[in-house]
Structure formats: structure tokens, C-alpha cells
C-alpha beads as a LAMMPS data file, in Angstrom:
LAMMPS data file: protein, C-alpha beads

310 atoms
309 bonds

1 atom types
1 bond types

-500.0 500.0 xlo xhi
-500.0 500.0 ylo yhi
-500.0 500.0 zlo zhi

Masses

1 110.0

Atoms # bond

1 1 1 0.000 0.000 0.000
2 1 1 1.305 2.914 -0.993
3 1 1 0.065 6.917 0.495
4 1 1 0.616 10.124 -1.252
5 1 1 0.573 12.978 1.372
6 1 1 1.557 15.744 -1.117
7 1 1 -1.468 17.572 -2.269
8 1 1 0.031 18.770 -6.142
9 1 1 1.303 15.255 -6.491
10 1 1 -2.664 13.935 -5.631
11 1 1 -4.087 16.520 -8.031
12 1 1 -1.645 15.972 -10.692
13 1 1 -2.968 14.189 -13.006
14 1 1 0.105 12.922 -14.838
15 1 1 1.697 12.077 -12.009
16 1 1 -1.463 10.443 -10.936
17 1 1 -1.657 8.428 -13.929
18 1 1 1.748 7.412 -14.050
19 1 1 1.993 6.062 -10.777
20 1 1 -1.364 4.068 -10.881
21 1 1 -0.121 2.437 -14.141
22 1 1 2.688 0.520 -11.589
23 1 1 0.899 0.781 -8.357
24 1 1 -2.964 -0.179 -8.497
25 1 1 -3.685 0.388 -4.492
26 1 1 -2.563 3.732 -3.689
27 1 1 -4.300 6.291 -1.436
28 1 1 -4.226 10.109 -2.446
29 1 1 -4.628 12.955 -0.840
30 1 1 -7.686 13.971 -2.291
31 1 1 -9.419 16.393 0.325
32 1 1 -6.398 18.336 -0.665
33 1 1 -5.734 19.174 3.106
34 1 1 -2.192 19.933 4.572
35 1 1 -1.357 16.784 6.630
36 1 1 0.429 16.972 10.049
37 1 1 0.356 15.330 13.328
38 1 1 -2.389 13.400 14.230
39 1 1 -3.969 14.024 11.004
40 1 1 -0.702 13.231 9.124
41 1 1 0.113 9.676 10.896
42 1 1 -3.878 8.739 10.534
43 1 1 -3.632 9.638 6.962
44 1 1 -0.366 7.491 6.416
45 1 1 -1.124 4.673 8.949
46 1 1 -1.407 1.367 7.440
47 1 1 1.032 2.013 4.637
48 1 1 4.803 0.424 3.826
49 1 1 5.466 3.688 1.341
50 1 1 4.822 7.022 1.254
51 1 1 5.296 10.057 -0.768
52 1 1 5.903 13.628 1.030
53 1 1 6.640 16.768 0.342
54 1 1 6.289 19.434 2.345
55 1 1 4.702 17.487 5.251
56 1 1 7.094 16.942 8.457
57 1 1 8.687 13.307 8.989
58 1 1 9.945 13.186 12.920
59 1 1 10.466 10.783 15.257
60 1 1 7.176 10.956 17.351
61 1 1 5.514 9.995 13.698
62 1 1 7.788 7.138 12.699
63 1 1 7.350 6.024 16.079
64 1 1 3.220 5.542 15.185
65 1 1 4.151 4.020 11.885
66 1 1 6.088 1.038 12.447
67 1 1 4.968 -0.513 9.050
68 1 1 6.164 2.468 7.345
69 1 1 9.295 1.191 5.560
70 1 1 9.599 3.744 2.573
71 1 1 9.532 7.951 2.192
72 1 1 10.179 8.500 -1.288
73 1 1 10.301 12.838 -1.714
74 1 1 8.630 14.701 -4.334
75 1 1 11.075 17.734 -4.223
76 1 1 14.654 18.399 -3.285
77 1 1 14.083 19.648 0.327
78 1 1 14.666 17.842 3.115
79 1 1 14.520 20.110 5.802
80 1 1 10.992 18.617 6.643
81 1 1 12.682 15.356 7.591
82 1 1 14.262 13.994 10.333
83 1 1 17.203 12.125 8.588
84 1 1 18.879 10.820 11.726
85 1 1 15.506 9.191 12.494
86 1 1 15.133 7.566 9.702
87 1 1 18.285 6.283 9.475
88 1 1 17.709 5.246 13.266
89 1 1 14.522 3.182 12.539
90 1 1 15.662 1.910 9.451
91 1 1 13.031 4.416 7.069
92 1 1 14.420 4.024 3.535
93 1 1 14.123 7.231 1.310
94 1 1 13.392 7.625 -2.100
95 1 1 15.355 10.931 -2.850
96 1 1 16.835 13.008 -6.050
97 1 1 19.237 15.867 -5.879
98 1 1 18.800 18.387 -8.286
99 1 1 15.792 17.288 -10.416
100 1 1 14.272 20.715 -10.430
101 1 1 17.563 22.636 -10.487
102 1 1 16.898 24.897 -13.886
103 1 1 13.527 25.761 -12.737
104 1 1 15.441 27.751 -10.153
105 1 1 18.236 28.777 -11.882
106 1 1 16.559 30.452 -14.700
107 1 1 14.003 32.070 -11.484
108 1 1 17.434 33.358 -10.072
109 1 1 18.358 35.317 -13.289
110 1 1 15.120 36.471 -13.976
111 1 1 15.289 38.292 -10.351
112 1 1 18.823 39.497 -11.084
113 1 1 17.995 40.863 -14.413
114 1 1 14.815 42.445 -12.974
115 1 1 16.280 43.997 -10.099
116 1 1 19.488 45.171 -11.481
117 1 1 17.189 47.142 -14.193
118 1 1 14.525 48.503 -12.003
119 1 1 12.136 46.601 -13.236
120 1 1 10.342 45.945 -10.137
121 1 1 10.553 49.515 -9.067
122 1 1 9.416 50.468 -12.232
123 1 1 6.602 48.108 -12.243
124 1 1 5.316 49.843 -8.811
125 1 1 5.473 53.271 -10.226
126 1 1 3.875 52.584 -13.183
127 1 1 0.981 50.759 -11.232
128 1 1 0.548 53.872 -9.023
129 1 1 0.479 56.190 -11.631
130 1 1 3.953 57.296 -11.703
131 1 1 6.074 57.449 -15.243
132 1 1 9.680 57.936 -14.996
133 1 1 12.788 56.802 -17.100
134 1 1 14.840 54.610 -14.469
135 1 1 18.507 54.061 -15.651
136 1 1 19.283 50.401 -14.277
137 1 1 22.246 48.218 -14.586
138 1 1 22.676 44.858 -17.174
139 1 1 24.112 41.511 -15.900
140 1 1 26.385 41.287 -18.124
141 1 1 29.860 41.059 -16.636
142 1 1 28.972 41.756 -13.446
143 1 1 30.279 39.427 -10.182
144 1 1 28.017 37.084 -8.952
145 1 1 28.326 35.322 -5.277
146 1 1 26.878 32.076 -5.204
147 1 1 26.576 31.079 -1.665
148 1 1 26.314 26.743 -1.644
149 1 1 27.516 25.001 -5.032
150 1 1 25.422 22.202 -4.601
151 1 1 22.831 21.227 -8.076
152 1 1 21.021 24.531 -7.890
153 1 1 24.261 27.032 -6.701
154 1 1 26.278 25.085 -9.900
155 1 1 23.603 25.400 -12.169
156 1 1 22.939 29.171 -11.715
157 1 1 26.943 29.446 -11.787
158 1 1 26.873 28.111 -15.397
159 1 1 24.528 30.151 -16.572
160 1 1 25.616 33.408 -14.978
161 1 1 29.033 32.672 -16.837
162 1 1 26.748 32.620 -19.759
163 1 1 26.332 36.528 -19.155
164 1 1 30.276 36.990 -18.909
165 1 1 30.104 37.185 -15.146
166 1 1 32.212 36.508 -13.020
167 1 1 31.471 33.774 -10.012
168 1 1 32.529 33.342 -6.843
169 1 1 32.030 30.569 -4.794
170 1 1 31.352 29.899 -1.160
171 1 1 31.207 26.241 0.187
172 1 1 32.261 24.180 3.627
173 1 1 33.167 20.998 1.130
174 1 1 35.315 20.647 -1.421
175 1 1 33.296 21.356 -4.770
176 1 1 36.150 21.334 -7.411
177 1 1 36.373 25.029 -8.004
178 1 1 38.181 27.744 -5.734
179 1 1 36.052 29.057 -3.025
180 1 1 36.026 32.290 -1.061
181 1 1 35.479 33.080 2.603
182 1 1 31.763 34.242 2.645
183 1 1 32.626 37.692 4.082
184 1 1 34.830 38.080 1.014
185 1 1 32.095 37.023 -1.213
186 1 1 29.494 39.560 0.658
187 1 1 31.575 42.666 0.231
188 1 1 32.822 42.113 -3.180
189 1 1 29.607 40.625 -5.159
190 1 1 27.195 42.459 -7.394
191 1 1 24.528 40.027 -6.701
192 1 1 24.467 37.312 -3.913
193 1 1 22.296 34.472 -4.173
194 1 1 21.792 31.746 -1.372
195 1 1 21.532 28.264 -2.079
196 1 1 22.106 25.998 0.997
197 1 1 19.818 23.525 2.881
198 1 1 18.447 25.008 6.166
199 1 1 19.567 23.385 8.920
200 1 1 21.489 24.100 12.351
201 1 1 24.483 24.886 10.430
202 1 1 22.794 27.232 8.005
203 1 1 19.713 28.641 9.842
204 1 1 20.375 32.927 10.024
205 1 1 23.289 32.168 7.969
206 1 1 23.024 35.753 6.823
207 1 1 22.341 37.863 10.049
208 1 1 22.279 41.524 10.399
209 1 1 26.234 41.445 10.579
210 1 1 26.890 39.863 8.221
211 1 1 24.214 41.227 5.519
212 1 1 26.109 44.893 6.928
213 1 1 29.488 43.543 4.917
214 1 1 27.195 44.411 1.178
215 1 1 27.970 46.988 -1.130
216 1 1 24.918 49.350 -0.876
217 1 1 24.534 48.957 -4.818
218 1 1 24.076 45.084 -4.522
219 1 1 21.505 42.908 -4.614
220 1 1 20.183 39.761 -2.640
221 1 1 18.488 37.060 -3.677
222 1 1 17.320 33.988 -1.724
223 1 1 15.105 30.931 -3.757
224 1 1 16.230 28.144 -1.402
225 1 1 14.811 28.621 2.365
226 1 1 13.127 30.994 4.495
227 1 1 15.625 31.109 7.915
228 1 1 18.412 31.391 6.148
229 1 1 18.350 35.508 5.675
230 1 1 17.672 37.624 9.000
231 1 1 14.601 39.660 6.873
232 1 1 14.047 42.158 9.312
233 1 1 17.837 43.382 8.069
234 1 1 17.172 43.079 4.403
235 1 1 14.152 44.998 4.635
236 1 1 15.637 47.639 6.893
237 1 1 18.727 47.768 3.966
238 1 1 15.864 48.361 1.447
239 1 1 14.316 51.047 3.260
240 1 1 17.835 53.419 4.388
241 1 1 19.285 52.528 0.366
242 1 1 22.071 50.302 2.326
243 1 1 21.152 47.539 -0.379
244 1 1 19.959 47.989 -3.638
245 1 1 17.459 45.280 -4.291
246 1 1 16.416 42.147 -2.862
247 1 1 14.219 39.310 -4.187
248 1 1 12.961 36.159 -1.941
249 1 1 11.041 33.120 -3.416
250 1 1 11.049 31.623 0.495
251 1 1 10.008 33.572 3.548
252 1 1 10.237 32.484 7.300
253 1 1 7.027 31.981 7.892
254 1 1 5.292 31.251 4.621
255 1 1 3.249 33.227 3.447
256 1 1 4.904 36.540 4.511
257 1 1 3.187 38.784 7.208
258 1 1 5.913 41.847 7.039
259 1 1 3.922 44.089 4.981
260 1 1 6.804 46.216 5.240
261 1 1 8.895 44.176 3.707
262 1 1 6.204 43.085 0.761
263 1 1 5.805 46.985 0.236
264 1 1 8.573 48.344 -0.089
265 1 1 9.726 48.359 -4.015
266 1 1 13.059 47.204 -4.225
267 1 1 11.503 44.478 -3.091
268 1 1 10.595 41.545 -5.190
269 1 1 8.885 38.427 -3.717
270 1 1 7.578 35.419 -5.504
271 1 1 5.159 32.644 -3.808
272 1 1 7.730 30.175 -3.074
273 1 1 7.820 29.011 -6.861
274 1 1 11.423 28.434 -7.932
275 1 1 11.209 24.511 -8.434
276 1 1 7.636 24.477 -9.440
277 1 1 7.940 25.140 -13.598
278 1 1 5.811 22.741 -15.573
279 1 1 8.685 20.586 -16.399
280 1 1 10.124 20.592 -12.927
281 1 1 6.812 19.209 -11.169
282 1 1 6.959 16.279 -13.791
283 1 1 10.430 15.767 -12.799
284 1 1 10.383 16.224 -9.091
285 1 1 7.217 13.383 -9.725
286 1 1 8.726 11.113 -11.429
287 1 1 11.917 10.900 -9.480
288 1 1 9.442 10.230 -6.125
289 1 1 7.847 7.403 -8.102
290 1 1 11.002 5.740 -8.732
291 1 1 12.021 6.394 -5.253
292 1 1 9.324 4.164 -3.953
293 1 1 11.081 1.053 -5.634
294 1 1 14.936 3.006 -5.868
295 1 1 14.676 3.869 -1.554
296 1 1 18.203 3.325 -0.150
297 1 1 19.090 3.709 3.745
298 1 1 19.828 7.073 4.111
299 1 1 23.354 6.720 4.810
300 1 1 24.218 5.204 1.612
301 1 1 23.339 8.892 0.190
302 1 1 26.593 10.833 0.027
303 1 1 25.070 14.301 -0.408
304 1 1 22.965 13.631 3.022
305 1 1 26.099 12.090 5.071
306 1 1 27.144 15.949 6.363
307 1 1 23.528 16.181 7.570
308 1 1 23.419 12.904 9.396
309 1 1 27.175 14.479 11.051
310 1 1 25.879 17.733 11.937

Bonds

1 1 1 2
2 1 2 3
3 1 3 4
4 1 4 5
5 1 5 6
6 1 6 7
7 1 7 8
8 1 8 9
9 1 9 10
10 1 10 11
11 1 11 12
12 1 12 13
13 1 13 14
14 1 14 15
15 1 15 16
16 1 16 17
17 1 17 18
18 1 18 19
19 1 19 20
20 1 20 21
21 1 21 22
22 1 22 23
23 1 23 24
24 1 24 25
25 1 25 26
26 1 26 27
27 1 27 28
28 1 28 29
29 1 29 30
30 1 30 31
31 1 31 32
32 1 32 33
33 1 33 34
34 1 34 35
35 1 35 36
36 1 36 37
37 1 37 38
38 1 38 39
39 1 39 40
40 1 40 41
41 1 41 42
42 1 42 43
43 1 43 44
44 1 44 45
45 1 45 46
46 1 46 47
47 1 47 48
48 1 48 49
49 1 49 50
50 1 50 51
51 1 51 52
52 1 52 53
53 1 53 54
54 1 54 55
55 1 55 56
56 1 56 57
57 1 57 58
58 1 58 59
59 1 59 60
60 1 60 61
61 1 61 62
62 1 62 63
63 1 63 64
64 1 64 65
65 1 65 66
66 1 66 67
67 1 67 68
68 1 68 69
69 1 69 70
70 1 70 71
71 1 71 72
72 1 72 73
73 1 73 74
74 1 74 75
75 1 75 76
76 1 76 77
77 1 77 78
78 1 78 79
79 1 79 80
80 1 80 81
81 1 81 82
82 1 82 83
83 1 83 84
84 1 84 85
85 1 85 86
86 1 86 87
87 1 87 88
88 1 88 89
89 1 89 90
90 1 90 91
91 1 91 92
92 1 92 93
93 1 93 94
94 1 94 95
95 1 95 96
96 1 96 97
97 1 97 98
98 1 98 99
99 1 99 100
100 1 100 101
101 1 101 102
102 1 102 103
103 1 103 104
104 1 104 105
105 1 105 106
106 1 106 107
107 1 107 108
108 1 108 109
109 1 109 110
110 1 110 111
111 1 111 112
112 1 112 113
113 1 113 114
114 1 114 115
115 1 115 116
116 1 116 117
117 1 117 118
118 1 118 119
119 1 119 120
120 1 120 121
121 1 121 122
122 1 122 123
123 1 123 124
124 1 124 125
125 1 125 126
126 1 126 127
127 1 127 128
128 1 128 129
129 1 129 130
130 1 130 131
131 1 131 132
132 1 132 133
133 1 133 134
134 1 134 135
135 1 135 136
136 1 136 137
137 1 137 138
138 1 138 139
139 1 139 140
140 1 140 141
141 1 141 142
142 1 142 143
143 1 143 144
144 1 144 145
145 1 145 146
146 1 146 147
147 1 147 148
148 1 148 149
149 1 149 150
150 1 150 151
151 1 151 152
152 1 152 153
153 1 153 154
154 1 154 155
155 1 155 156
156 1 156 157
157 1 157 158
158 1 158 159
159 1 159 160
160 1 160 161
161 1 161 162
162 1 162 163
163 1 163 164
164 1 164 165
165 1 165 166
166 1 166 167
167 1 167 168
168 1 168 169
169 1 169 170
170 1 170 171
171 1 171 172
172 1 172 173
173 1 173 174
174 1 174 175
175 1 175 176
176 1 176 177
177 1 177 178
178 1 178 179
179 1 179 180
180 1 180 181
181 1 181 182
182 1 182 183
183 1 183 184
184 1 184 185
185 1 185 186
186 1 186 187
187 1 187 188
188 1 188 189
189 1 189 190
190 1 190 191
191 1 191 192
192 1 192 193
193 1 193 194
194 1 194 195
195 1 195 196
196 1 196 197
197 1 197 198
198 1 198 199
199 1 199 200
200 1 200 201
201 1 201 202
202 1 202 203
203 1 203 204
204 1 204 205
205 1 205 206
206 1 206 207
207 1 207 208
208 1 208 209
209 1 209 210
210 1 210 211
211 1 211 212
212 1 212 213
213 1 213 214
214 1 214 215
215 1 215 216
216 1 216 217
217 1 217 218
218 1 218 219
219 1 219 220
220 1 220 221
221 1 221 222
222 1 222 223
223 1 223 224
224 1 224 225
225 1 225 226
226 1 226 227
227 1 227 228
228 1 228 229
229 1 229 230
230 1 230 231
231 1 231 232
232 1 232 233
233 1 233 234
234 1 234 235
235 1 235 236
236 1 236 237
237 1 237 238
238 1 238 239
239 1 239 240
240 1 240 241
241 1 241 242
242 1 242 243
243 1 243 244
244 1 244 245
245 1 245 246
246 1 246 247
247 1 247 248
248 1 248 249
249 1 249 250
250 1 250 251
251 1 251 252
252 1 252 253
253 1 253 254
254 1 254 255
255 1 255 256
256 1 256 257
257 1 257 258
258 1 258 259
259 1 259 260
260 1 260 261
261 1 261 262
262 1 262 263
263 1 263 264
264 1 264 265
265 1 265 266
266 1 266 267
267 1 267 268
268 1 268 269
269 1 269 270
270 1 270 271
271 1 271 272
272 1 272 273
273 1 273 274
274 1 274 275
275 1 275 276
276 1 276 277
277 1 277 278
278 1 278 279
279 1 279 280
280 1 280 281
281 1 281 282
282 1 282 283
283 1 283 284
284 1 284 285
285 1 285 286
286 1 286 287
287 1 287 288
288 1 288 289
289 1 289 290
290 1 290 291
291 1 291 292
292 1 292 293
293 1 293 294
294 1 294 295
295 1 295 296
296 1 296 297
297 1 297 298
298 1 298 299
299 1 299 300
300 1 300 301
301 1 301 302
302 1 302 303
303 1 303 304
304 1 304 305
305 1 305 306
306 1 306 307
307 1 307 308
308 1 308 309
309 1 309 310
């Protein structure tokens, strides 16, 4: 038996085809409700596999689901699950780096291009009434910081080269390419973009310190997590002309309540939508389907042994 706790998964109905065709008896999440809890283990009780996404896997619930065997993720993030717990119970998960890393790329340099040329502050005025030639900035050959060169941080790095930029890199492992201390990368960079898990290690990553170390012409942009920029700084930044621009796909809590923040129009904010193109849903899908059969312990992941250490 096999449960599908992700509501766009359950309404998709590719995906939903697709995974019928090789599983016949498989629950869905058709009330379209977000599980958790009580409501989440009831929903998944009874089941050997599962497919999650944004629903939280902890102890206390793999404790109530000893016949749970399999998680198989549809998307990339797995800051919703307990890793060490699985890998203490003996969970299996079904997991793919990476399979919706264009999708946020191509979101990344959409935001730079927009910011750097006023776009969204031109897109305000003209909204209110205003009319005004703004004189912006291109891409082109400007230096990018790309904070975590994981899928997503390599990807945007290859296509930002692609504009005749220059990248720098900041990363704790070895990636293959020369790295910079991050408060070398924050005071030198035209635009910074974040790409990094959250965790313990990661969570405020950028704090009001650290965010002070910007050139007051760059930008910031953050499509991986909310926690991992103090926003309360950024929009402060915004506000005195301390930073240029700032865009954020992921806010901390989701949705935003700063209306401050959302306001101001330097500011560009998207509904958490980086890794959800057309092609990437069918991707992120697909990979979770093959999961359910592919599952490994969680150890045998490379990419996830850091986490387990941390």
C-alpha cells in the first residue's frame, strides 16, 4: 500500500496516472488538506510507502508508523525530515538531488535581471500612476556570489558565466572550483544568491552582521529557504538605500506577514515558486515514483552524510 501525502502530487494528473499504471492500491490525498500530526500519521497509517513533500517526517511519527518502511520525496528539500531518524529506525528514502535545479536557476536570473534594471521599481510606479525613465544596470559582466555550489548554486553558476560574469564561490566541502570566505564574497559581489539547505548549520546564515558587509549597490536574492536571511535586516537595507534590491522566493514563515517588507519596491517576492515550472513538477514526480522502488538507507546517500554528522 502505498500513500501520497503531497497535495500537487494527488491533483496531478500525470503524475497520478503514471503512478497508478505501476501501483494499483494507492491512497491520495484527495481532500487536498495539509497533513500533520495526528492528522498526518492517521492519513499514512497502514502504509509500507509514502510520498511527502512538504509534510514533516519526525520521530514521534515514525514512532506511530512502524509498518512504514519507505519515504520516497517529491522535491529536493529535506529540511521537513528527520534524517537521523530515519536512518535510526531503518526508514528508507526515495530521494533526487537536483531534479528541479533549472527551474530555479533560470528564477534566479530572472530576479537578477529584474532587479538590477529597475524593473520591479518600475513596475510599482507605473501601477501607481507614476512614469519615470529609471537608468538600471545589465548583468552582463557583473560578479556574482553564489553562496552553496550544490545542483542549484552550480547550475545558476553556469549560466551566470553565460552573461560573462564573473562567479565566486562559497562552500564548507570541497566542490572542485576555488572558493572564497563568505565575508569576502558579501563585500565584493554584485549580486548574492543563497543556495544551501536550512539546517542548524545554516539557519540565520546571513544575520544583520553579516548582511552589513554588502555593497549598498548590490543585490540579494534567496530561492532556497526561508531562515536562512535575517529579513528584518534586508528589509531595513531596502528602506535606508544600504542595499539595492532584494528578491525572496522563500520567507520564514510562509506566506509573509511583514507588509513592510512586501511593500517596499526594491523588493521583489515570488510565492515560493522556484522549483515548481511545468517541467520541474513532472520531474520532481517522477523521481518520487522511482524512489518508492529506488529507496536506499539514508546513509548510503553521500550528499545527506554531512547532515546525518551535523
Amino acid at each position: 500500500m502505498i500513500a501520497v501525502a503531497s497535495r500537487s502530487f494527488s491533483r496531478h494528473p500525470v503524475l497520478r496516472g503514471e503512478l497508478l499504471e505501476r501501483y494499483p492500491s494507492v491512497t491520495f490525498n484527495d481532500a487536498g488538506r495539509s497533513l500533520k500530526g495526528d492528522e498526518l500519521i492517521e492519513f499514512l497509517r497502514g502504509h509500507e510507502r509514502a510520498i511527502t513533500a512538504l509534510e514533516r517526517i519526525d520521530d514521534a511519527l515514525l514512532a506511530a508508523l512502524p509498518e512504514l518502511k519507505v519515504i520516497s520525496k517529491y522535491g529536493v528539500g529535506l529540511d521537513m525530515v528527520d534524517l537521523s531518524a530515519m536512518a535510526a529506525r531503518g526508514v528508507r528514502l526515495g530521494w533526487e538531488g537536483g531534479v528541479n535545479k533549472r527551474s530555479v536557476a533560470e528564477l534566479v536570473v530572472a530576479a537578477a535581471i529584474s532587479l538590477l534594471h529597475l524593473a520591479a521599481t518600475g513596475t510599482a510606479e507605473v501601477k501607481g500612476g507614476g512614469w519615470r525613465q529609471l537608468v538600471g544596470r545589465q548583468l552582463t559582466g557583473k560578479r556574482v556570489g553564489i553562496i552553496g555550489y550544490g545542483h542549484i548554486g552550480r547550475d545558476v553558476g553556469r549560466l551566470m558565466r553565460a552573461f560573462d560574469c564573473t562567479v565566486v564561490i562559497h562552500d564548507v566541502r570541497d566542490v572542485g572550483e576555488p572558493v572564497v570566505a563568505l565575508d569576502e564574497l558579501l563585500a565584493s559581489a554584485d549580486v548574492v544568491t543563497i543556495h544551501v539547505p536550512l539546517d542548524d548549520s545554516t539557519r540565520g546564515m546571513l544575520s544583520r552582521e553579516r548582511l552589513a558587509r554588502m555593497e549598498s549597490n548590490a543585490v540579494l536574492i534567496n530561492m532556497a529557504r526561508g531562515g536562512l536571511v535575517d529579513e528584518t535586516a534586508v528589509k531595513e537595507m531596502l528602506r535606508d538605500g544600504r542595499l539595492a534590491g532584494a528578491a525572496f522566493d522563500v520567507f520564514e514563515p510562509e506566506p509573509p506577514v511583514d507588509a513592510e517588507l512586501l511593500a517596499l519596491p526594491n523588493f521583489l517576492p515570488t510565492p515560493h515558486i522556484g522549483g515548481s515550472s511545468e517541467e520541474a513538477i513532472l520531474a520532481m514526480g517522477r523521481a518520487a515514483i522511482a524512489g518508492l522502488e529506488g529507496a536506499k538507507p539514508v546513509a548510503d546517500y553521500e550528499e545527506l552524510r554531512a547532515a546525518l554528522r551535523a
